[in-house]
Legacy VTK file of the C-alpha trace (Angstrom):
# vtk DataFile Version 3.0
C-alpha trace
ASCII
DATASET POLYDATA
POINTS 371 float
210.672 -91.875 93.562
211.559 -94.298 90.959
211.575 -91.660 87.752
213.269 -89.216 90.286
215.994 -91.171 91.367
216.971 -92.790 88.096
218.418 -89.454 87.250
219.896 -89.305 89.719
221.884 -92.782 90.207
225.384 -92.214 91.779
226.576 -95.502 89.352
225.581 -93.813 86.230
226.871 -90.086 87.259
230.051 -92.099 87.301
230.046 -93.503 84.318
229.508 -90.311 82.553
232.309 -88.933 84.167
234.230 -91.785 83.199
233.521 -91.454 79.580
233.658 -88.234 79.347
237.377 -88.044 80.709
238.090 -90.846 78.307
236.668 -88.537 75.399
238.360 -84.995 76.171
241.882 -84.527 74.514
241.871 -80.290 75.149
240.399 -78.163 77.209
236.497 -76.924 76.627
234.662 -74.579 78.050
230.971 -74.823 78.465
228.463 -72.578 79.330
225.193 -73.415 81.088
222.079 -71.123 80.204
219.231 -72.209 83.146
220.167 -70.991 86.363
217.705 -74.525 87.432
220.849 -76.646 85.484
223.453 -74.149 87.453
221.530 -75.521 90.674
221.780 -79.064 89.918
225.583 -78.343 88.979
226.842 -77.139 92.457
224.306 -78.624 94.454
225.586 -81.976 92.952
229.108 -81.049 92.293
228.719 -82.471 88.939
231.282 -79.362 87.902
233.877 -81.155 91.070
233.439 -84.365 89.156
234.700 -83.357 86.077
238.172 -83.588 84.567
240.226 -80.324 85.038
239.908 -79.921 81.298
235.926 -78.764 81.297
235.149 -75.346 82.630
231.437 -74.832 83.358
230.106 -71.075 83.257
227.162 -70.082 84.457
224.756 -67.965 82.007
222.171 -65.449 82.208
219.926 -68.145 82.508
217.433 -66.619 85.078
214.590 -64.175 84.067
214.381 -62.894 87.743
218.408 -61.988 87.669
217.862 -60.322 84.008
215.243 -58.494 85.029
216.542 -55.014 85.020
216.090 -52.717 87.842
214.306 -49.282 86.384
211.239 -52.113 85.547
211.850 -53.249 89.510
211.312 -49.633 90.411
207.943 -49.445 88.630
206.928 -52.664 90.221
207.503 -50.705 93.501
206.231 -47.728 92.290
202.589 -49.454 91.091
202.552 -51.910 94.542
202.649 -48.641 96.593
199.737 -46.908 94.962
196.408 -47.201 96.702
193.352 -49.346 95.323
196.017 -51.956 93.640
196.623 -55.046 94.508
200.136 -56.128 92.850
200.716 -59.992 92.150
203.849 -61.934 91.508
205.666 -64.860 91.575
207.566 -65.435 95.031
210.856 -65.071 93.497
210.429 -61.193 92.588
209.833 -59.818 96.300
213.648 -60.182 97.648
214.561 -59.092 94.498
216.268 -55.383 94.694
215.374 -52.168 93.386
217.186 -48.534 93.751
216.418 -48.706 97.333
214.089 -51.172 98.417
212.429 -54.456 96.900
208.471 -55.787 97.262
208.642 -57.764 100.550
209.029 -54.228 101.877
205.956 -52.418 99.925
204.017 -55.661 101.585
205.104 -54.958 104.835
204.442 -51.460 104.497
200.589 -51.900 104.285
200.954 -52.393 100.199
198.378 -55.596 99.064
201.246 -57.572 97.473
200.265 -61.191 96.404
202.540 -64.337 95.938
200.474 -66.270 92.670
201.449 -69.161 91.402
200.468 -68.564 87.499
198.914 -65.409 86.099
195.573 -67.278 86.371
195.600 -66.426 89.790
195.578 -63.081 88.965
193.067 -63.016 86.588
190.737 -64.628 89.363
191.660 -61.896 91.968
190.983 -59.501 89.424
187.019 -60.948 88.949
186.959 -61.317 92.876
188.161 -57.723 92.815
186.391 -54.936 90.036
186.996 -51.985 92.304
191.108 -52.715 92.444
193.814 -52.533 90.080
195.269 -55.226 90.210
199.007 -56.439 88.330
200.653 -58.838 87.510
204.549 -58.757 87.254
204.926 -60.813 83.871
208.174 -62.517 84.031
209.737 -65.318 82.444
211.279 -66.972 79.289
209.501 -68.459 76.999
208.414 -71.130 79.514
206.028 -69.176 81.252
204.464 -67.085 78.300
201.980 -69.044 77.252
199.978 -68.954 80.663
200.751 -65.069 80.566
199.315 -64.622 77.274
196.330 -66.938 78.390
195.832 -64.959 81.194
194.953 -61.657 78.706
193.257 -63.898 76.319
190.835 -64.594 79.146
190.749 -61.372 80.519
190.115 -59.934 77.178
187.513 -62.460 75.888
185.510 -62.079 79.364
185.561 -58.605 79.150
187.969 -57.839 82.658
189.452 -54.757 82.112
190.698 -54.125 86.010
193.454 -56.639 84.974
196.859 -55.457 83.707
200.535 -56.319 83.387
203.766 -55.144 83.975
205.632 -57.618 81.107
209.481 -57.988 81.574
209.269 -62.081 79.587
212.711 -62.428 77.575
213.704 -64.488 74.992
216.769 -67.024 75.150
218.422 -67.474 71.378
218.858 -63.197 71.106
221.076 -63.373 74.376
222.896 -66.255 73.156
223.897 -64.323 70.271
224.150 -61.527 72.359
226.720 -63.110 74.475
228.702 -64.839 71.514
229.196 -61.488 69.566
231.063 -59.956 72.541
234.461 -60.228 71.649
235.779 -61.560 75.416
233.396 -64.405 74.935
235.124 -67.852 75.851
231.734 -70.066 75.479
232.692 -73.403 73.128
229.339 -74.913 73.766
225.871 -74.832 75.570
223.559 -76.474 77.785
220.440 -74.960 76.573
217.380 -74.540 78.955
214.913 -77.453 78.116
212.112 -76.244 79.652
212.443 -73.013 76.744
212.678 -75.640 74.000
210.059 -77.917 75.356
207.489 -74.656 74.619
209.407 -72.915 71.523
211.620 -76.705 69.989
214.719 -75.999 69.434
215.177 -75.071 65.532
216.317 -71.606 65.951
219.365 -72.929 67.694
220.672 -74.423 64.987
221.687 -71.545 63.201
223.410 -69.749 66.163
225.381 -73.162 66.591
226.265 -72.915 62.471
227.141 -69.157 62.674
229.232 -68.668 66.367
231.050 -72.299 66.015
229.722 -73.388 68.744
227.658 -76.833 70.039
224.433 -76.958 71.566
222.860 -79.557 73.501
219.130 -79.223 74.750
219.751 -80.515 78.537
217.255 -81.225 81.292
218.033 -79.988 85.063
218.846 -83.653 86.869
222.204 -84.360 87.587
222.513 -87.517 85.006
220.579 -85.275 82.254
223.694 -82.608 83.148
226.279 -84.898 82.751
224.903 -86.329 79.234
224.662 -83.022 78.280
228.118 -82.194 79.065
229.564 -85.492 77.275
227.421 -85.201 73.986
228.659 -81.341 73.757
231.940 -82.569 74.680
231.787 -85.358 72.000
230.796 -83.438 68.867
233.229 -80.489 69.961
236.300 -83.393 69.955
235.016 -84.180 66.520
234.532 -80.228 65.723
230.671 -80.780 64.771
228.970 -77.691 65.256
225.300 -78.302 65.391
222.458 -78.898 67.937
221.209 -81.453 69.404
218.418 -82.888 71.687
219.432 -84.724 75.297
216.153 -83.942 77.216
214.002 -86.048 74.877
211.271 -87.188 77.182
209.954 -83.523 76.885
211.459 -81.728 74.072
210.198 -82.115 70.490
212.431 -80.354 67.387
209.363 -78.202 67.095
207.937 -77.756 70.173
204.571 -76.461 71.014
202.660 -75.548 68.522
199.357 -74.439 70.319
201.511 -72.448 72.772
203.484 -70.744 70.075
200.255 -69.634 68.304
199.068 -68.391 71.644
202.491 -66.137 72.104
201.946 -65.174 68.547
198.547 -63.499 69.284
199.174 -62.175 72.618
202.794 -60.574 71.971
205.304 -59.495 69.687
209.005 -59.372 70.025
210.560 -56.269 71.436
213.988 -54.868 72.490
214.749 -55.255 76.183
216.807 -54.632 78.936
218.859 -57.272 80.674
220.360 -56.342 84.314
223.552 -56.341 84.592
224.126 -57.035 80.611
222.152 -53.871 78.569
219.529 -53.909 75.999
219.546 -56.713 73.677
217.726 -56.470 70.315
214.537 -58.597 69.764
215.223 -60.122 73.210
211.851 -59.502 74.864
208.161 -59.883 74.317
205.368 -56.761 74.677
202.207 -56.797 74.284
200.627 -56.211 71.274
198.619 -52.553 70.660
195.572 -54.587 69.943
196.462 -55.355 74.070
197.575 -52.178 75.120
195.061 -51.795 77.522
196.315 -54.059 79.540
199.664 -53.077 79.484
201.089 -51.840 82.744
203.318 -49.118 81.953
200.741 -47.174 79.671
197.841 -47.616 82.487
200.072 -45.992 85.246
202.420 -44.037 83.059
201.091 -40.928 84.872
202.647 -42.131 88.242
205.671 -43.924 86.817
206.537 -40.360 85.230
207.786 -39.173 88.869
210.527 -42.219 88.803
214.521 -40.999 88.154
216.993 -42.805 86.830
217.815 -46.349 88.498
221.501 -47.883 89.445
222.508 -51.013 90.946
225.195 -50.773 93.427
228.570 -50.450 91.738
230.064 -53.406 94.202
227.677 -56.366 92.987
229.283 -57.695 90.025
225.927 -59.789 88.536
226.511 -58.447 85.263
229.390 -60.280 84.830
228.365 -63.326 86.614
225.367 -63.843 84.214
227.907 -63.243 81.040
230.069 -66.150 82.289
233.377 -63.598 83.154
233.930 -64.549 86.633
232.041 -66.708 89.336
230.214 -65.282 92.523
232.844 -65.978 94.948
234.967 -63.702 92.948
232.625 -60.545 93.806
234.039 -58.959 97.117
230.634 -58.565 98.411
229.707 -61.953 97.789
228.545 -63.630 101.572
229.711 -60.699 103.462
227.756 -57.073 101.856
225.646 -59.469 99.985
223.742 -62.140 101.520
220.452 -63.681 101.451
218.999 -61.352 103.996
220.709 -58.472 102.560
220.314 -59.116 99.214
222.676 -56.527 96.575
221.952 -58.321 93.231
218.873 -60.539 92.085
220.976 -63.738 92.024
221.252 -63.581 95.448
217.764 -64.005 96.470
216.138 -65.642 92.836
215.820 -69.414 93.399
218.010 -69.843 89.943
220.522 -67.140 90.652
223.826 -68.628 90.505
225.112 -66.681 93.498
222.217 -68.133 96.023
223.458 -71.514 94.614
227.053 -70.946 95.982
225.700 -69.817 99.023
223.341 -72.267 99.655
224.988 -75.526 98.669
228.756 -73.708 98.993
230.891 -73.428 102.170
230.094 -69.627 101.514
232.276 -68.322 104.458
235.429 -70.523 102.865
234.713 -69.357 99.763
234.714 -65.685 100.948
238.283 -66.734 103.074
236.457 -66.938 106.420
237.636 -69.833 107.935
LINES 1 372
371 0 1 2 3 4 5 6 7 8 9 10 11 12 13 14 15 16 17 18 19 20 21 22 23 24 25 26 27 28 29 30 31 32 33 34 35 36 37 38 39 40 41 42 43 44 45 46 47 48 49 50 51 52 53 54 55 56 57 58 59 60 61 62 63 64 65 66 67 68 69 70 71 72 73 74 75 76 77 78 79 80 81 82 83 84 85 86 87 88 89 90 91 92 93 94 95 96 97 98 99 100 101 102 103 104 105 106 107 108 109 110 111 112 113 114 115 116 117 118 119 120 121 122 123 124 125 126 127 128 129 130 131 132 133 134 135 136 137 138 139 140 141 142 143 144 145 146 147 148 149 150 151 152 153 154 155 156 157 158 159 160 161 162 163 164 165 166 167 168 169 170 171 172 173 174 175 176 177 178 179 180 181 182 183 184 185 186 187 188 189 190 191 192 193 194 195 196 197 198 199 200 201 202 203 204 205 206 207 208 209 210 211 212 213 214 215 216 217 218 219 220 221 222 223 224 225 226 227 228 229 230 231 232 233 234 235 236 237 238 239 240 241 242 243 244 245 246 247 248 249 250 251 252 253 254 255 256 257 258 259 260 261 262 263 264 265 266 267 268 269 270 271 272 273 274 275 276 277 278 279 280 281 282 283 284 285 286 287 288 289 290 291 292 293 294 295 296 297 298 299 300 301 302 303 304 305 306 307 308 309 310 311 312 313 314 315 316 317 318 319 320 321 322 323 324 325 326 327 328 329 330 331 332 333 334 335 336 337 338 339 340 341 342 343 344 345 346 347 348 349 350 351 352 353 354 355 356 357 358 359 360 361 362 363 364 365 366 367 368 369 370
């Protein structure tokens, strides 16, 4: 456990903490884009630890959360057709649609599969030529590449019972996205490292330039949090507004090049839909037409024409939560209408959602006032 617990060394959090309180003169307030560093913060209490100064908000920083609910209503809609056999990460079957969510297709008779990378599709699609079957493409740029493998393969080897439903988003557009609102309080950022270890992090720098604000490339362990936090905090003291590279031992300036190229081939950037936050421009990834036959939507569009109009229940405040405006104990549904088991917004039930971090490693019934 040696390269585990190193970053994780109770003596060192401390001495972060320590320096950053000796480095803050004014308040700051910080926002954290992986819902995996939003974890780590209140699991840890690295956001307890802090001086009064900092405020940590959490960000959209969960492709599950983002994903936005008339695309979970297809999912449903394609999972509950005969001769398919629907596959997707665990994550996406608690998550909600209009009225019900893909654990219940399953246990409804529907063949819905828990994969662990779209490979695993592709090989139930060879074991399988008389089913359809799908796979529920979603992600940020960190899990593209085995996505756009998957229909590199499928295409090269000639598997054309293979197709995908493709909700993958991009990070820097919602960054921007979330900066140009005008009730935006966000001085600096923790930026996803896994995202940079696949895409580097050069087309940060000019979002840092143009909003004022500083970015640090952070890993998810508690001491890679808390050097995050005190290198944004240092250059923001000094008012250098640039970005910079904490999570080193994975993350080169210009990340993966191979896996880039792949992306490149595979997909081309799109508008999309963000739960909870709207359509952001050149924030997604589609398939190229040179792939349209294995896109999703266009192979069932006959089926998916039957589907209305989707809403989210107007209690669940998500939206919000994801933009950094309030915290989920501030939703009045939060650990009493909402729970785990009774899921009203994705970040309940997605392993990075900041509101099943609160309730997990929260008191949630204090923080809801039941004492």
């Amino acid at each position: 456990m040696k390269f585990v617990d190193e970053y994780r060394n109770a003596d060192l959090a401390q001495k972060y903490v320590q320096e950053i309180t000796q480095t803050i003169t004014r308040p700051w307030t910080i926002m954290e884009i992986c819902g995996g560093q939003t974890h780590s913060i209140v699991k840890y209490g690295i956001d307890r630890l802090l001086p009064p100064e900092i405020t940590l908000i959490h960000g959209p920083g969960c492709p599950v959360c983002v994903t936005p609910i008339e695309l979970i209503d297809c999912a449903l809609k394609i999972a509950s057709l005969p001769n398919v056999i629907f596959c997707s990460f665990g994550d996406m079957l608690r998550v909600p649609g209009s009225e019900k969510d893909l654990l219940t297709i399953k246990a409804s008779g529907g063949d819905v599969r828990i994969v662990y990378s779209p490979l695993d599709s592709l090989k139930i699609a060879q074991e399988n030529p008389d089913k359809e079957v799908v796979f529920f493409a979603v992600g940020f740029e960190t899990t593209t590449p085995a996505t756009a493998m998957a229909v590199y393969q499928a295409d090269q080897q000639g598997i054309e019972n293979l197709s995908l439903l493709v909700s993958h988003v991009l990070v820097p557009p919602a960054m921007s996205a979330l900066l140009s609102s005008p009730n935006c309080v966000v001085q600096g950022f923790l930026a996803a490292g896994h995202v940079c270890t696949v895409m580097g992090y050069e087309a940060y720098k000019p979002i840092a330039q143009k909003y004022k604000v500083h970015i640090v490339i952070t890993g998810f362990e508690p001491i890679d949090v808390l050097q995050g936090i005190y290198h944004c905090i240092q250059q923001l003291e000094t008012g250098k507004y640039d970005c910079e590279n904490q999570y080193i031992r994975s993350v080169k300036s210009q990340g993966n090049f191979l896996a880039q190229q792949l992306i490149q081939e595979i997909f081309e950037v799109v508008p999309r839909r963000w739960r909870g936050i709207g359509e952001i421009r050149e924030s997604g990834l589609g398939l190229r037409p040179e792939y349209s036959l294995y896109d999703a939507l266009k192979r069932f569009e006959s089926p998916l024409s039957s589907l209305t109009p989707s809403t989210a229940p107007q209690v669940c405040i998500s939206g919000e939560i994801m933009q950094g405006y309030k915290k989920p104990n501030d939703c009045p549904a939060f650990g009493t209408q909402c729970t785990p088991e009774n899921p009203l917004g994705a970040p309940m039930v997605s392993s990075e959602g900041a509101c099943a971090a609160y309730y997990r490693y929260r008191n949630h019934r204090q923080l809801v006032g039941q004492y």
